[in-house]
Each structure stands twice: as structure tokens, then as C-alpha cells.
PDB file of N, CA, C, O and CB in Angstrom:
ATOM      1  N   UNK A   1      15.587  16.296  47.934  1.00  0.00           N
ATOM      2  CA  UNK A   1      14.429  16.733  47.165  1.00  0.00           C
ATOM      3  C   UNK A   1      14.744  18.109  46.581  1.00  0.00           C
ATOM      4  O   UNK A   1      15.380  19.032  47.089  1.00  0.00           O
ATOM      5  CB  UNK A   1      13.132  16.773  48.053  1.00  0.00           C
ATOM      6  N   UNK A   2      14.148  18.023  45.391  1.00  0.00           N
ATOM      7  CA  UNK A   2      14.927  19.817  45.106  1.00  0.00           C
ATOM      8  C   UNK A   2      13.619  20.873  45.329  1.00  0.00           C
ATOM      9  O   UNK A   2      12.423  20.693  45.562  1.00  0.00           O
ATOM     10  CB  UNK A   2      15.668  20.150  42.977  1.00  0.00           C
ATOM     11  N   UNK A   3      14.428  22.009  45.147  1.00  0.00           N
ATOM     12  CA  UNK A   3      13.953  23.049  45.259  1.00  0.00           C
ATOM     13  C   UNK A   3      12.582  23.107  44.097  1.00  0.00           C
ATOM     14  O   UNK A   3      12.440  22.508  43.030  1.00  0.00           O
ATOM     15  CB  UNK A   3      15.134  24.020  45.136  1.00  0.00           C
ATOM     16  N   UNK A   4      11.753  24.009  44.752  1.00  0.00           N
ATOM     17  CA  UNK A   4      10.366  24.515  43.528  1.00  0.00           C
ATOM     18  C   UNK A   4      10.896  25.253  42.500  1.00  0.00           C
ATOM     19  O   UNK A   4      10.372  25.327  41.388  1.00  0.00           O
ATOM     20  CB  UNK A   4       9.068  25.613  44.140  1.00  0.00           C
ATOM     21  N   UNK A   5      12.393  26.061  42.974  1.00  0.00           N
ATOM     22  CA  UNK A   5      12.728  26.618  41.834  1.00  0.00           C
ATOM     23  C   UNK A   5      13.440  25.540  40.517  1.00  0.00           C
ATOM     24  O   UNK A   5      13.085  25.462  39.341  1.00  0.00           O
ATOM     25  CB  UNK A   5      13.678  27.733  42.341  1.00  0.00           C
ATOM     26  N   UNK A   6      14.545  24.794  41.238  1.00  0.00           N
ATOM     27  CA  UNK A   6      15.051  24.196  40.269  1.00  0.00           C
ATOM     28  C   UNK A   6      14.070  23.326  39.422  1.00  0.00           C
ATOM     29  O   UNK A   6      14.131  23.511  38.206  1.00  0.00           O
ATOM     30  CB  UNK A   6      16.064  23.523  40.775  1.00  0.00           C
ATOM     31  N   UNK A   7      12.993  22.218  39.976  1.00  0.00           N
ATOM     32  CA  UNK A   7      11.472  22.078  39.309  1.00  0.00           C
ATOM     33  C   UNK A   7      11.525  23.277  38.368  1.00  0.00           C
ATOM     34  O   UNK A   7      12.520  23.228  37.645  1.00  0.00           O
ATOM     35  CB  UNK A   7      10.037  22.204  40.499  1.00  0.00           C
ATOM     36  N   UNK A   8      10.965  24.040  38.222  1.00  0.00           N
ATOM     37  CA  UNK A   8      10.257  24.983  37.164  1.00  0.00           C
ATOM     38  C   UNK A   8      11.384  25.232  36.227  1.00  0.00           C
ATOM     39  O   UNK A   8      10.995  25.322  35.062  1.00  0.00           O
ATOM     40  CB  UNK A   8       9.606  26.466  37.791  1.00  0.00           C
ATOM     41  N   UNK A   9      12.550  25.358  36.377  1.00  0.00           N
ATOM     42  CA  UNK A   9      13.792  25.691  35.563  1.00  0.00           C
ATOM     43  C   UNK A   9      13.658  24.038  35.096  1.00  0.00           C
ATOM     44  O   UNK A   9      12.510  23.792  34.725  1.00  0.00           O
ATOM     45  CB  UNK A   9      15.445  26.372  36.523  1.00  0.00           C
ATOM     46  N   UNK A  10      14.185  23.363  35.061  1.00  0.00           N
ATOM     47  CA  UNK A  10      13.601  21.745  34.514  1.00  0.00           C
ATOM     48  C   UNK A  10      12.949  21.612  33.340  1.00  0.00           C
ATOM     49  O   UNK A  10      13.497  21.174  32.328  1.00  0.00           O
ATOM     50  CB  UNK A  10      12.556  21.089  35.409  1.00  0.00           C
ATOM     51  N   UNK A  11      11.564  22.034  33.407  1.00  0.00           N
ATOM     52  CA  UNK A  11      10.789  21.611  32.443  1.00  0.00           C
ATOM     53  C   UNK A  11      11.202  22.079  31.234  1.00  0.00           C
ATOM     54  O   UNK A  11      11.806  23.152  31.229  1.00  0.00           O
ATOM     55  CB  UNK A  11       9.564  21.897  32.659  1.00  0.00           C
ATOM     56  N   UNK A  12      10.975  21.408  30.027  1.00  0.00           N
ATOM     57  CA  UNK A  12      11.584  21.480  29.179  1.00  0.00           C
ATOM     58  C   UNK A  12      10.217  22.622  28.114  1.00  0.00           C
ATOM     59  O   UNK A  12       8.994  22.487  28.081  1.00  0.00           O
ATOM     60  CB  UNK A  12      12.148  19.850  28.811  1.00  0.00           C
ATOM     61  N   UNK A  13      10.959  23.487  27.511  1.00  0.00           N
ATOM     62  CA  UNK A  13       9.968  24.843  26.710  1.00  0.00           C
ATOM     63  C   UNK A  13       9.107  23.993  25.991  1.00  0.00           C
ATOM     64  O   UNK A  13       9.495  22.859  25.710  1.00  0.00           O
ATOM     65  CB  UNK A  13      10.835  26.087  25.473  1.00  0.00           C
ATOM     66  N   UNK A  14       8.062  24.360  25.676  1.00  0.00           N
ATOM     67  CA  UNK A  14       7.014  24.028  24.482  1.00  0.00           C
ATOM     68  C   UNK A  14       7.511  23.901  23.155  1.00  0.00           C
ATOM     69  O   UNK A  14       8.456  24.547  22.702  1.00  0.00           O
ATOM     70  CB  UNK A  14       5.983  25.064  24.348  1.00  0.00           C
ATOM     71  N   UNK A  15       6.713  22.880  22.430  1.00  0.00           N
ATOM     72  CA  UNK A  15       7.132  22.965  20.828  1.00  0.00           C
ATOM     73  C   UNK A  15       6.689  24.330  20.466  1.00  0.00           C
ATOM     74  O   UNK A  15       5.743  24.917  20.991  1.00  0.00           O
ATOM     75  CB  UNK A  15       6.354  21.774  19.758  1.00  0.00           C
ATOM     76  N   UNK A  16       7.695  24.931  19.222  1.00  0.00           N
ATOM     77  CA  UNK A  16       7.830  25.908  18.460  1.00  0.00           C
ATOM     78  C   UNK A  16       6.525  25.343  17.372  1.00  0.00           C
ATOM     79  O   UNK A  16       6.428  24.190  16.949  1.00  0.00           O
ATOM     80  CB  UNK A  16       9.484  26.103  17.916  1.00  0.00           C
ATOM     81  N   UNK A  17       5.405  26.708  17.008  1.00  0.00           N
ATOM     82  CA  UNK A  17       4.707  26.764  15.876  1.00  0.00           C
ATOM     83  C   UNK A  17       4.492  25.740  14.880  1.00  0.00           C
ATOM     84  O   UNK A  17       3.598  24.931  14.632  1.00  0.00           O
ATOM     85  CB  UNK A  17       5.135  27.614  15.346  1.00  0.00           C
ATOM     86  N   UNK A  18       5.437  26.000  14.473  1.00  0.00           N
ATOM     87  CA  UNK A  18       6.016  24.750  13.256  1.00  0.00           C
ATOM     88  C   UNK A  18       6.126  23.680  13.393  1.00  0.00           C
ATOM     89  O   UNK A  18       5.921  23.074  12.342  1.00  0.00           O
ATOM     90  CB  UNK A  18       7.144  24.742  12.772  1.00  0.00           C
ATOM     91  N   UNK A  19       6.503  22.715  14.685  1.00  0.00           N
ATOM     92  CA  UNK A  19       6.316  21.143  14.959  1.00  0.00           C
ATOM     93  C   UNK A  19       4.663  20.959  15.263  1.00  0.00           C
ATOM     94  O   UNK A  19       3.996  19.926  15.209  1.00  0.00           O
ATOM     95  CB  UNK A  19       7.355  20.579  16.445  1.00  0.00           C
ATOM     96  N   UNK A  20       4.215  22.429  15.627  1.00  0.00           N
ATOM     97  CA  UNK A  20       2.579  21.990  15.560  1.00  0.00           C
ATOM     98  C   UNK A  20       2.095  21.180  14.573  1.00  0.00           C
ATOM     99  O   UNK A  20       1.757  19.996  14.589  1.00  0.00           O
ATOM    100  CB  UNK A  20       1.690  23.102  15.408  1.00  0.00           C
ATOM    101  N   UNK A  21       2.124  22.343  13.355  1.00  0.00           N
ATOM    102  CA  UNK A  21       1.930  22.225  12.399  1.00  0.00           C
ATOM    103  C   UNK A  21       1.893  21.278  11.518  1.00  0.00           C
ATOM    104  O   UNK A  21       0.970  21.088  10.727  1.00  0.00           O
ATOM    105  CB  UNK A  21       2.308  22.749  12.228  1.00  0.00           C
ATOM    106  N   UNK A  22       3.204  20.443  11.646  1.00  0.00           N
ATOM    107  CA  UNK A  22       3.761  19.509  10.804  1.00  0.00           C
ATOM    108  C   UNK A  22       2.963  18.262  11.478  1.00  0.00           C
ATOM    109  O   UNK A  22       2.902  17.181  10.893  1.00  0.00           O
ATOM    110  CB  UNK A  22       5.489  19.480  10.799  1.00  0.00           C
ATOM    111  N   UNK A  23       2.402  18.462  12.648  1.00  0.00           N
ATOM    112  CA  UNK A  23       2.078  17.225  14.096  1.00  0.00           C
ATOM    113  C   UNK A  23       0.641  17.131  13.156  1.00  0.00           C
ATOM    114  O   UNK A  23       0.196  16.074  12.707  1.00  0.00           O
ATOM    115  CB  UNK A  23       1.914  17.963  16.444  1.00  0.00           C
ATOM    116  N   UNK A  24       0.117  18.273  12.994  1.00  0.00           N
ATOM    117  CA  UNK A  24      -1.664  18.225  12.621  1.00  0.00           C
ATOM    118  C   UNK A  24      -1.398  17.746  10.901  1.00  0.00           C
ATOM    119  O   UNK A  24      -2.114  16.994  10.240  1.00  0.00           O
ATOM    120  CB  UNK A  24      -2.762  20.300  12.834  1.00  0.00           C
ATOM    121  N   UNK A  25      -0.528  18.235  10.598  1.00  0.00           N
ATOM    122  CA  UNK A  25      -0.922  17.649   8.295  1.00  0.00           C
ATOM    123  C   UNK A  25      -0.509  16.207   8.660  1.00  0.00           C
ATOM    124  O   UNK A  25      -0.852  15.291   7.912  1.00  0.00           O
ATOM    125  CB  UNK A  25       0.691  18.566   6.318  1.00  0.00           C
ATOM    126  N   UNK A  26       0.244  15.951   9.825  1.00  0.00           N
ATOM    127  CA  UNK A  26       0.450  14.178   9.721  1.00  0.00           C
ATOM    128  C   UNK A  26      -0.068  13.450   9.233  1.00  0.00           C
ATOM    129  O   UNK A  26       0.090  12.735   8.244  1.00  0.00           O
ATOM    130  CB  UNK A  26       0.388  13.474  10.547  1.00  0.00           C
ATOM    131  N   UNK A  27      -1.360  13.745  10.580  1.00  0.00           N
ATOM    132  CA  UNK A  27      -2.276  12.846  10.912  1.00  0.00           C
ATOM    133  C   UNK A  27      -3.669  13.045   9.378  1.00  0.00           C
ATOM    134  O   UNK A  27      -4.431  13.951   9.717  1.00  0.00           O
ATOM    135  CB  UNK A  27      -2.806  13.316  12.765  1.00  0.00           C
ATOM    136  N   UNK A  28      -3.966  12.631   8.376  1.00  0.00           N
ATOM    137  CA  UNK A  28      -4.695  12.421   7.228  1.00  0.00           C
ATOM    138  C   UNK A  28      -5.948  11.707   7.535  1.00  0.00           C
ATOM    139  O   UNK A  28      -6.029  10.975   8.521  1.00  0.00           O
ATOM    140  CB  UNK A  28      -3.917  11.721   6.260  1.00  0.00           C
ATOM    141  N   UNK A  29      -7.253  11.961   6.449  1.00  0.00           N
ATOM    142  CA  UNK A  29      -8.355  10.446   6.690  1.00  0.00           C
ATOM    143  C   UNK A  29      -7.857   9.824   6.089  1.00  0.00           C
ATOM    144  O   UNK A  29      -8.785   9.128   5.677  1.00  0.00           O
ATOM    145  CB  UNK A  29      -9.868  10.238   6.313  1.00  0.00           C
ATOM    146  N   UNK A  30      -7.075   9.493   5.679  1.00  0.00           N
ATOM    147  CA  UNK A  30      -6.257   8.189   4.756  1.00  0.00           C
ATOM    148  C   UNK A  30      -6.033   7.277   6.147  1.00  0.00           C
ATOM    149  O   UNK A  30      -6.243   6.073   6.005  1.00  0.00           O
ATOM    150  CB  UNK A  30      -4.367   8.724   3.744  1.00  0.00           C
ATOM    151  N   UNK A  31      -5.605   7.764   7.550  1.00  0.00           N
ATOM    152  CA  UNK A  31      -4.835   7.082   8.489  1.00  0.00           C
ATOM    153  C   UNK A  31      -5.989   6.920   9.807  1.00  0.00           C
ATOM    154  O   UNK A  31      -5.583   6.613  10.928  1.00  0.00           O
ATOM    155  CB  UNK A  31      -3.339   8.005   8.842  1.00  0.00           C
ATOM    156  N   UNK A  32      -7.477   7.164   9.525  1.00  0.00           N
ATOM    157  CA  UNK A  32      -8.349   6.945  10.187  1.00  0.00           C
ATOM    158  C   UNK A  32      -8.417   6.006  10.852  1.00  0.00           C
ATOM    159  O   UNK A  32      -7.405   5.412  10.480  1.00  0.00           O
ATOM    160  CB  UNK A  32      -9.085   7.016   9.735  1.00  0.00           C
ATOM    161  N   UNK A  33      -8.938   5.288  11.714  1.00  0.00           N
ATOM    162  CA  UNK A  33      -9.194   4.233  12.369  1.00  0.00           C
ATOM    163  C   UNK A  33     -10.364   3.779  11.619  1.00  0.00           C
ATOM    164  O   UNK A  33     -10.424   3.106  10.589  1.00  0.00           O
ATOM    165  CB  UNK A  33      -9.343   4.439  13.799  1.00  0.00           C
ATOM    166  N   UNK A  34     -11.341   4.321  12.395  1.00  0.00           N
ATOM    167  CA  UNK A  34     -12.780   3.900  12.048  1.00  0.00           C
ATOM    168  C   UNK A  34     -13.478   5.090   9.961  1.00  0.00           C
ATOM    169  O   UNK A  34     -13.963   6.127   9.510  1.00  0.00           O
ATOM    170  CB  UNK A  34     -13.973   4.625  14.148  1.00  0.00           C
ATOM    171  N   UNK A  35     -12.997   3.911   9.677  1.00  0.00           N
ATOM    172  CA  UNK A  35     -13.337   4.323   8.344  1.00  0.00           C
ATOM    173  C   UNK A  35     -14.401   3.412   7.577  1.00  0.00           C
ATOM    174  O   UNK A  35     -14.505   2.226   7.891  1.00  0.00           O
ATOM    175  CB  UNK A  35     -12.061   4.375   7.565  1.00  0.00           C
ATOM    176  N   UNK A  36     -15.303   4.049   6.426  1.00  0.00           N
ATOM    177  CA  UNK A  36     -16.536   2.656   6.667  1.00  0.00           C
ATOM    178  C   UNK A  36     -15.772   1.698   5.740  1.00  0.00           C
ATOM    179  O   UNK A  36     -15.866   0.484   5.921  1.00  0.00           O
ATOM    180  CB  UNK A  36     -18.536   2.941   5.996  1.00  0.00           C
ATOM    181  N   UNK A  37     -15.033   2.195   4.773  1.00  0.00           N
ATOM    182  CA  UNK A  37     -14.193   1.208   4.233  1.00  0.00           C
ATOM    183  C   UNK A  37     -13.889   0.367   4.701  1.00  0.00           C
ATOM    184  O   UNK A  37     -14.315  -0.723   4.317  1.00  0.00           O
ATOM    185  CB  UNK A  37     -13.347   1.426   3.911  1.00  0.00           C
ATOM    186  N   UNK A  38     -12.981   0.472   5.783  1.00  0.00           N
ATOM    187  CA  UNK A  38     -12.516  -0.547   6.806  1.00  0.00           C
ATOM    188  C   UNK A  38     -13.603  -1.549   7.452  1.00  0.00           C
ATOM    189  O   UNK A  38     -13.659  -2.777   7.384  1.00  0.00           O
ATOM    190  CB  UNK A  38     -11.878   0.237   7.954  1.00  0.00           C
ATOM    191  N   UNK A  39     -14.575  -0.489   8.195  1.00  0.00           N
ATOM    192  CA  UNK A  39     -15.712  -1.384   8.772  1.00  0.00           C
ATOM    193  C   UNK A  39     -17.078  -2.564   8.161  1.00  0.00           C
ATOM    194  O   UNK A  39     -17.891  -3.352   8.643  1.00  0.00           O
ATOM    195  CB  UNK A  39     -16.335  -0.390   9.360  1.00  0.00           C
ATOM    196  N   UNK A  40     -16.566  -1.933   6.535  1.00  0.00           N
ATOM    197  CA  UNK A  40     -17.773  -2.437   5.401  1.00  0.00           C
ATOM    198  C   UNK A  40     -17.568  -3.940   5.288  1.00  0.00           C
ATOM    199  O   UNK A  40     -18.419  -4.813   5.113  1.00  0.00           O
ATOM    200  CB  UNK A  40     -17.609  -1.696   3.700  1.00  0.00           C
ATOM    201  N   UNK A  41     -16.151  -4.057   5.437  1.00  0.00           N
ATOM    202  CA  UNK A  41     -15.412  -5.522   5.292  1.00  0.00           C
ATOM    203  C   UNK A  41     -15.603  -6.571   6.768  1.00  0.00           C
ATOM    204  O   UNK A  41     -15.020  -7.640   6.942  1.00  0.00           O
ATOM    205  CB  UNK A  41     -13.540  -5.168   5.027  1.00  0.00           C
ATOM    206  N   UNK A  42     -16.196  -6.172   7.344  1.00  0.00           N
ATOM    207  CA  UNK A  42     -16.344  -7.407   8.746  1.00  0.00           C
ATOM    208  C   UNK A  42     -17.804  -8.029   7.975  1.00  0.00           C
ATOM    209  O   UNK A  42     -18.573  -7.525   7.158  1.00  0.00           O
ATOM    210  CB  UNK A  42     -16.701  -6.513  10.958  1.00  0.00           C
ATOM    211  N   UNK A  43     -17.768  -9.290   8.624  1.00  0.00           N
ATOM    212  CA  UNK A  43     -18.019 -10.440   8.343  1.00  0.00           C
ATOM    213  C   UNK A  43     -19.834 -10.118   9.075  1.00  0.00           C
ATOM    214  O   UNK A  43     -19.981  -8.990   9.546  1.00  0.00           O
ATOM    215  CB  UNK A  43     -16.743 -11.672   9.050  1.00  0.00           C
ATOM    216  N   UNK A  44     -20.964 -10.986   9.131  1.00  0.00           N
ATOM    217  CA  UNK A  44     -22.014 -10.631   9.728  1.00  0.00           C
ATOM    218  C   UNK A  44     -21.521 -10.909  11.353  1.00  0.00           C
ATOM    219  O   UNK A  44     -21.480 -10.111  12.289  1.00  0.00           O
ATOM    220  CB  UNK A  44     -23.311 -11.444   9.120  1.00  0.00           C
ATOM    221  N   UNK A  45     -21.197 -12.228  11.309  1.00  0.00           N
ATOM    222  CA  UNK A  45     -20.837 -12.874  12.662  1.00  0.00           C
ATOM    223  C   UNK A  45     -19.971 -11.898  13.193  1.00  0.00           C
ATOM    224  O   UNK A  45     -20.200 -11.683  14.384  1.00  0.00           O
ATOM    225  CB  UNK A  45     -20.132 -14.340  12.611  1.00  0.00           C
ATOM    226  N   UNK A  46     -18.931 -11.149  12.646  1.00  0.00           N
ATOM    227  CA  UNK A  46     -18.675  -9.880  13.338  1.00  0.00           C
ATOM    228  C   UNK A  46     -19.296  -8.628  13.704  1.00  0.00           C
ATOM    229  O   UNK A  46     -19.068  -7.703  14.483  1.00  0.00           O
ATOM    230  CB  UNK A  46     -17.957  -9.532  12.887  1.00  0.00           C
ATOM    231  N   UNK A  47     -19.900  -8.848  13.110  1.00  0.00           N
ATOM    232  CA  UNK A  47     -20.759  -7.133  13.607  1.00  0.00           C
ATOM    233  C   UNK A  47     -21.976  -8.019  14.319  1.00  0.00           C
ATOM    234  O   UNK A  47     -22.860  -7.198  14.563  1.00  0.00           O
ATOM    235  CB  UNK A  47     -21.556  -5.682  11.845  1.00  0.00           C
ATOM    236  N   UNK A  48     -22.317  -9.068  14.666  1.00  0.00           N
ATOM    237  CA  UNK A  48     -23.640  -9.842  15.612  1.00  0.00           C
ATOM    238  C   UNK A  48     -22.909  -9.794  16.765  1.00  0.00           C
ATOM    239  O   UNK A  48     -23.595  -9.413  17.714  1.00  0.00           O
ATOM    240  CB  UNK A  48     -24.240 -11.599  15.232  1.00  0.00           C
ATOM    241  N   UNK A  49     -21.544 -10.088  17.092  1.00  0.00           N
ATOM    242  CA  UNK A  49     -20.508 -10.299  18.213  1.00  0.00           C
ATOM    243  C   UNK A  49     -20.324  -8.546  18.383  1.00  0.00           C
ATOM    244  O   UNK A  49     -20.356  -8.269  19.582  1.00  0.00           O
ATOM    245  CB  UNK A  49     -18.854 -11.385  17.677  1.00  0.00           C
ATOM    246  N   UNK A  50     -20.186  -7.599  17.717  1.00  0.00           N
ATOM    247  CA  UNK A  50     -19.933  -6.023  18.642  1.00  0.00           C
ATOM    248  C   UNK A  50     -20.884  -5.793  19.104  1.00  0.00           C
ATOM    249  O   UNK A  50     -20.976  -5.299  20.228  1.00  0.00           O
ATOM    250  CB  UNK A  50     -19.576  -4.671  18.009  1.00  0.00           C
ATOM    251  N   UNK A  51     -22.126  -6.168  18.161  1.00  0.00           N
ATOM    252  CA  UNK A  51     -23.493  -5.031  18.246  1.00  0.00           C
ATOM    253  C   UNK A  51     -24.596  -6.145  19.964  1.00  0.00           C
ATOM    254  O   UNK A  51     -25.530  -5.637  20.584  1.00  0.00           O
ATOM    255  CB  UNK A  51     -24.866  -5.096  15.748  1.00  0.00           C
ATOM    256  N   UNK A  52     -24.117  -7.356  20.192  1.00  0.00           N
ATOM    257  CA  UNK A  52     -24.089  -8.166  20.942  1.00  0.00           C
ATOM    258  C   UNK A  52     -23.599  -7.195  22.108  1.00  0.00           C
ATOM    259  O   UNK A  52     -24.242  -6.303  22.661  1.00  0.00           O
ATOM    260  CB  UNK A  52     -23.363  -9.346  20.491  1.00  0.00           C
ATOM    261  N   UNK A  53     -22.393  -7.575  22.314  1.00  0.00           N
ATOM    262  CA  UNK A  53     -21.788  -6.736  23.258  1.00  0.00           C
ATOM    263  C   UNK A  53     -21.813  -5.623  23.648  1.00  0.00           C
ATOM    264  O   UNK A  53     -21.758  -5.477  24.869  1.00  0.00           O
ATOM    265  CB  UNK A  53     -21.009  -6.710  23.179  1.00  0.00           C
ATOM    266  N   UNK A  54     -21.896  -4.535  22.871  1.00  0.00           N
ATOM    267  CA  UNK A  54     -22.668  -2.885  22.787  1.00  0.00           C
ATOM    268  C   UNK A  54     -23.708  -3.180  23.648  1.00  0.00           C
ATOM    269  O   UNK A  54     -23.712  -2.635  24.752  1.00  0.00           O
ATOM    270  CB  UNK A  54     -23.357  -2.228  21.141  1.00  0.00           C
ATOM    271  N   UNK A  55     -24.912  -4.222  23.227  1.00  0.00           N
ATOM    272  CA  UNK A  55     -26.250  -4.651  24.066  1.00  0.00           C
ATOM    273  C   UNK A  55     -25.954  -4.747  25.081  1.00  0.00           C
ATOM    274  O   UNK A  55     -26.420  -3.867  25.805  1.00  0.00           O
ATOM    275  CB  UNK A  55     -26.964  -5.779  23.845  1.00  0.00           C
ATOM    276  N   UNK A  56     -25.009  -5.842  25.808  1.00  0.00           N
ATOM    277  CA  UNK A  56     -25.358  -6.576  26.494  1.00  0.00           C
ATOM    278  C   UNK A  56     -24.104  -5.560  27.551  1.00  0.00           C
ATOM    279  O   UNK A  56     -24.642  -5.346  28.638  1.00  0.00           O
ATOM    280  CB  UNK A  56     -25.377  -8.258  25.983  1.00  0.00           C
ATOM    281  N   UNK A  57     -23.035  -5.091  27.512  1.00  0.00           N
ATOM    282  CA  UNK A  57     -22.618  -3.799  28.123  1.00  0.00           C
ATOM    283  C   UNK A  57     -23.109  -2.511  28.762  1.00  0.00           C
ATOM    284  O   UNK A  57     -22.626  -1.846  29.678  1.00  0.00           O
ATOM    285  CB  UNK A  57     -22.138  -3.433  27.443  1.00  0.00           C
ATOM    286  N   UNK A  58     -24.624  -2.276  27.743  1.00  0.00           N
ATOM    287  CA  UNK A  58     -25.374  -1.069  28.018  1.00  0.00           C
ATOM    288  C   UNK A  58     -26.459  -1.268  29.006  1.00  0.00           C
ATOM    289  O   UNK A  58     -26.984  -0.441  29.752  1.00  0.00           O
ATOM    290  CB  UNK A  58     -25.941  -0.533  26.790  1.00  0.00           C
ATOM    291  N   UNK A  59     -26.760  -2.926  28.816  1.00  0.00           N
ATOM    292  CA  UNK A  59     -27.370  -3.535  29.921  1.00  0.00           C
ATOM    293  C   UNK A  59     -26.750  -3.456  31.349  1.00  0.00           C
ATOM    294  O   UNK A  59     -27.094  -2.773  32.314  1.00  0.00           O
ATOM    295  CB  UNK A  59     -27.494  -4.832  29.586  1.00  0.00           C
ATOM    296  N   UNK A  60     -26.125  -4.009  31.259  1.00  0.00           N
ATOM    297  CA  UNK A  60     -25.496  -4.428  32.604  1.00  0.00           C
ATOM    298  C   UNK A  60     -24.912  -3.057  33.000  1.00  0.00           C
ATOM    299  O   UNK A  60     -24.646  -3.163  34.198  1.00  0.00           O
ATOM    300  CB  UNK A  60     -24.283  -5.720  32.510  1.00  0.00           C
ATOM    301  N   UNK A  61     -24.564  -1.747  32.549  1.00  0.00           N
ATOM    302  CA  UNK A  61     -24.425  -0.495  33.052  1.00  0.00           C
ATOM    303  C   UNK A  61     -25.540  -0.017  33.665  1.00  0.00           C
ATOM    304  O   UNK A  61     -25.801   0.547  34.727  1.00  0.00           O
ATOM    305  CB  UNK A  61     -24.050   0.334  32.154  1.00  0.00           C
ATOM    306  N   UNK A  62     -26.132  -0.403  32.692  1.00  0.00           N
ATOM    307  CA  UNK A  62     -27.637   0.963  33.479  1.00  0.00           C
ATOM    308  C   UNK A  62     -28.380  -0.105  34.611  1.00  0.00           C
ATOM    309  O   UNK A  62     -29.175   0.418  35.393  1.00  0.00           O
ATOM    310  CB  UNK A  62     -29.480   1.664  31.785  1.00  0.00           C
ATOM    311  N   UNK A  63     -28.156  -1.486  34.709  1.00  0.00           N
ATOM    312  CA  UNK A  63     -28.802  -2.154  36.096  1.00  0.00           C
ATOM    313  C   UNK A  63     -27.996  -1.951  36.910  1.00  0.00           C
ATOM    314  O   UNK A  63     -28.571  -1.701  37.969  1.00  0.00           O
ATOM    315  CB  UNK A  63     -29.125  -3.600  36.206  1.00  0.00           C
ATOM    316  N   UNK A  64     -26.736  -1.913  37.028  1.00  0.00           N
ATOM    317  CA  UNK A  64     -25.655  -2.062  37.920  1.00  0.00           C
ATOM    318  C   UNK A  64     -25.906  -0.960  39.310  1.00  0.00           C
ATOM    319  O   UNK A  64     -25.538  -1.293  40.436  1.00  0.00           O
ATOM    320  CB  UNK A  64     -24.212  -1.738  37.002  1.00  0.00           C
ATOM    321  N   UNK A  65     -26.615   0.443  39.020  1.00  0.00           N
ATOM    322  CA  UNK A  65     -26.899   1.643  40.180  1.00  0.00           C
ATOM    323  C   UNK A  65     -28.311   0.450  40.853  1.00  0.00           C
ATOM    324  O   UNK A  65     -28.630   0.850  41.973  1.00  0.00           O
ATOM    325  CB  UNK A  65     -27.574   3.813  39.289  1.00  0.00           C
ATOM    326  N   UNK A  66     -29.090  -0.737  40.460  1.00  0.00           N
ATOM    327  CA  UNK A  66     -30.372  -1.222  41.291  1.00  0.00           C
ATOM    328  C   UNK A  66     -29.480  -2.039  41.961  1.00  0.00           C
ATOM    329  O   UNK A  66     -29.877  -2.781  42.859  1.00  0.00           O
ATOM    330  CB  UNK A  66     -31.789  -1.989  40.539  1.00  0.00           C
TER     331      UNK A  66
END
């Protein structure tokens, strides 16, 4: 097993400033998940089947402590 010192010598330094940086302009709302664009396009029977489940999830949470 090693030492606590050799552990701490190990870990490898933090990203430098600049890979921050470049990490945060990546990510765009172009590359959103939940965009309404995206969500405008489901079908009724799809959004009756989430908004279903949302229900019937929020149910069975809040009885579950009786």
C-alpha cells in the first residue's frame, strides 16, 4: 500500500485557464438537450405517455412515506 505521501505526489495538476475556457465556448444552445424546438416535434401520444408518468411517479412518491 503506498505511502500518503506518494498518494498526493500522484495526482495529476489541474487544467491550466485556457482548457477552461475552451471546455465552457464548447458547450453552445445550438447543443442543448431540452430545446422547445426539439420538444415541439413529439407526437400528442408522446407527451400523454411523459406527462402520464410525471403523474403517476409524483403519485406514488408522495404515498410511498403512508
Amino acid at each position: 500500500m503506498p505511502s500518503p505521501t506518494n498518494v498526493s505526489s500522484a495526482r495529476s495538476t489541474p487544467p491550466d485557464g485556457k482548457a477552461i475556457e475552451r471546455h465552457k465556448t464548447a458547450i453552445t444552445d445550438d447543443d442543448a438537450l431540452l430545446k422547445w424546438s426539439r420538444l415541439s416535434h413529439f407526437t400528442p401520444t408522446v407527451w400523454t405517455v411523459l406527462i402520464g408518468t410525471l403523474m403517476a411517479r409524483t403519485s406514488y412518491f408522495m404515498l410511498g412515506p403512508f
